[in-house]
C-alpha positions as CSV (number, residue, x, y, z in Angstrom):
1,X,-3.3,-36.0,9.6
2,X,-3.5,-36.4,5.9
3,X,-7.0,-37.8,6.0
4,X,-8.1,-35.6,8.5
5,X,-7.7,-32.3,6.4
6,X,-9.1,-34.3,3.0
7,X,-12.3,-35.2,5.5
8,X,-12.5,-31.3,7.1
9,X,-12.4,-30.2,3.2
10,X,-14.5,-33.0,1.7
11,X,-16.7,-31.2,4.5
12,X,-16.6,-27.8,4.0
13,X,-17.0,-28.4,0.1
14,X,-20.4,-30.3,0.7
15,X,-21.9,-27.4,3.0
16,X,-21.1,-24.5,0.4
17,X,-22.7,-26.8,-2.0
18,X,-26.2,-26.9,0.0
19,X,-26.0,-23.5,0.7
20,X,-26.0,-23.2,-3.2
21,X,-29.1,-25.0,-3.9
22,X,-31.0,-23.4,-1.7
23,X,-30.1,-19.9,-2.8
24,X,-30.8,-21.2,-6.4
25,X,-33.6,-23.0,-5.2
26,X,-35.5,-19.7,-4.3
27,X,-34.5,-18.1,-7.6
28,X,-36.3,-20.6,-9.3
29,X,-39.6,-20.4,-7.6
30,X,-39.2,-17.0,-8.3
31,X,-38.6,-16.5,-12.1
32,X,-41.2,-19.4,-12.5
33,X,-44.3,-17.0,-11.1
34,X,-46.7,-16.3,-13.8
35,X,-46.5,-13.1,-15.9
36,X,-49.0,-10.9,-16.2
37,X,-50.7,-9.4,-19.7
38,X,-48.7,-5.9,-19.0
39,X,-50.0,-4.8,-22.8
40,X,-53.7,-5.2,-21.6
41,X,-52.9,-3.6,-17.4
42,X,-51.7,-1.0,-18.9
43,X,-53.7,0.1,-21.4
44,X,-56.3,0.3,-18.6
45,X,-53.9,2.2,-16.1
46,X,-53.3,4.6,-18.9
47,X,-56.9,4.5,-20.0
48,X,-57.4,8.7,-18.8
49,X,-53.7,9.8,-19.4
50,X,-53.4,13.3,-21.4
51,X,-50.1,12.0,-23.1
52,X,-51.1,8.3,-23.6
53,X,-48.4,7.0,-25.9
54,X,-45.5,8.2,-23.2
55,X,-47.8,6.6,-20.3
56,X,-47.9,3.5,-22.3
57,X,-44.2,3.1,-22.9
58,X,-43.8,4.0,-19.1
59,X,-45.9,1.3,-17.8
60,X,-44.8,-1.3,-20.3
61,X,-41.7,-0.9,-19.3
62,X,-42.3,-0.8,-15.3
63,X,-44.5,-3.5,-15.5
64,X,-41.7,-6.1,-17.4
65,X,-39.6,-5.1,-14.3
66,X,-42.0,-5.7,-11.4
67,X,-44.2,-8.2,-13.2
68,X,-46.9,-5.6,-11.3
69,X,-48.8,-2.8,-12.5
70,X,-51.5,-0.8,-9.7
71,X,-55.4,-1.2,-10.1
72,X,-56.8,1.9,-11.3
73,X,-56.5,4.9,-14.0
74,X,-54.2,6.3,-10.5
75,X,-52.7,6.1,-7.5
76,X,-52.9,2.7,-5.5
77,X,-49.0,2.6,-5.6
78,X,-48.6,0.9,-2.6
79,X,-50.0,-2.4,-4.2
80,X,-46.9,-2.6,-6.1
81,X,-43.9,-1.4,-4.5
82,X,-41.4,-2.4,-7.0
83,X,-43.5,-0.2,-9.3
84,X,-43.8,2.3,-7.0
85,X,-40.6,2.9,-6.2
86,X,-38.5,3.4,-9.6
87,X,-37.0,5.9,-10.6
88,X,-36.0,8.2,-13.9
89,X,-32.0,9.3,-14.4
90,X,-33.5,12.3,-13.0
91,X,-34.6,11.0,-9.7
92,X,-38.7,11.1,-10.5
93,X,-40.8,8.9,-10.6
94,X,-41.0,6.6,-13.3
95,X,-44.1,4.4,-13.4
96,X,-47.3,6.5,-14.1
């Protein structure tokens, strides 16, 4: 009985251990994409903005989060939903 429950354990132990390294299997392929040059997309997304310096800062800081910033001077959101989709304190939009 003994080595049956050290066997059923032994078991157990091993398949929450693969289930592990796939899980941190996929997080590595994932922090290992390439970066993009977010200083040079957006100074080219904010290219026509009227407040340039705040659109800047925006998009900097979208675009170390998503690792994505839209083609464009506007619009094209859907490229990058991660972009797209964040949001101020306040509940707007964030990325420009």
């Amino acid at each position: 009985m003994g080595l049956f429950k050290m066997t059923l354990l032994l078991l157990m132990l091993c398949f929450v251990l693969i289930h592990e390294v796939e899980i941190n299997s996929g997080q590595i392929l994932l922090a290992s994409a390439e970066k993009i040059d977010c200083a040079s997309k957006c100074e080219y997304r904010c290219g026509k903005a009227s407040r340039h310096k705040m659109c800047i800062r925006a998009c900097n800081t979208c675009c170390d989060r998503c690792n994505c910033v839209p083609p464009g001077t506007s619009g094209n959101r859907n490229v990058c939903p991660c972009y797209a989709n964040m949001t101020t304190h306040g509940g707007r939009l964030k990325c420009p």
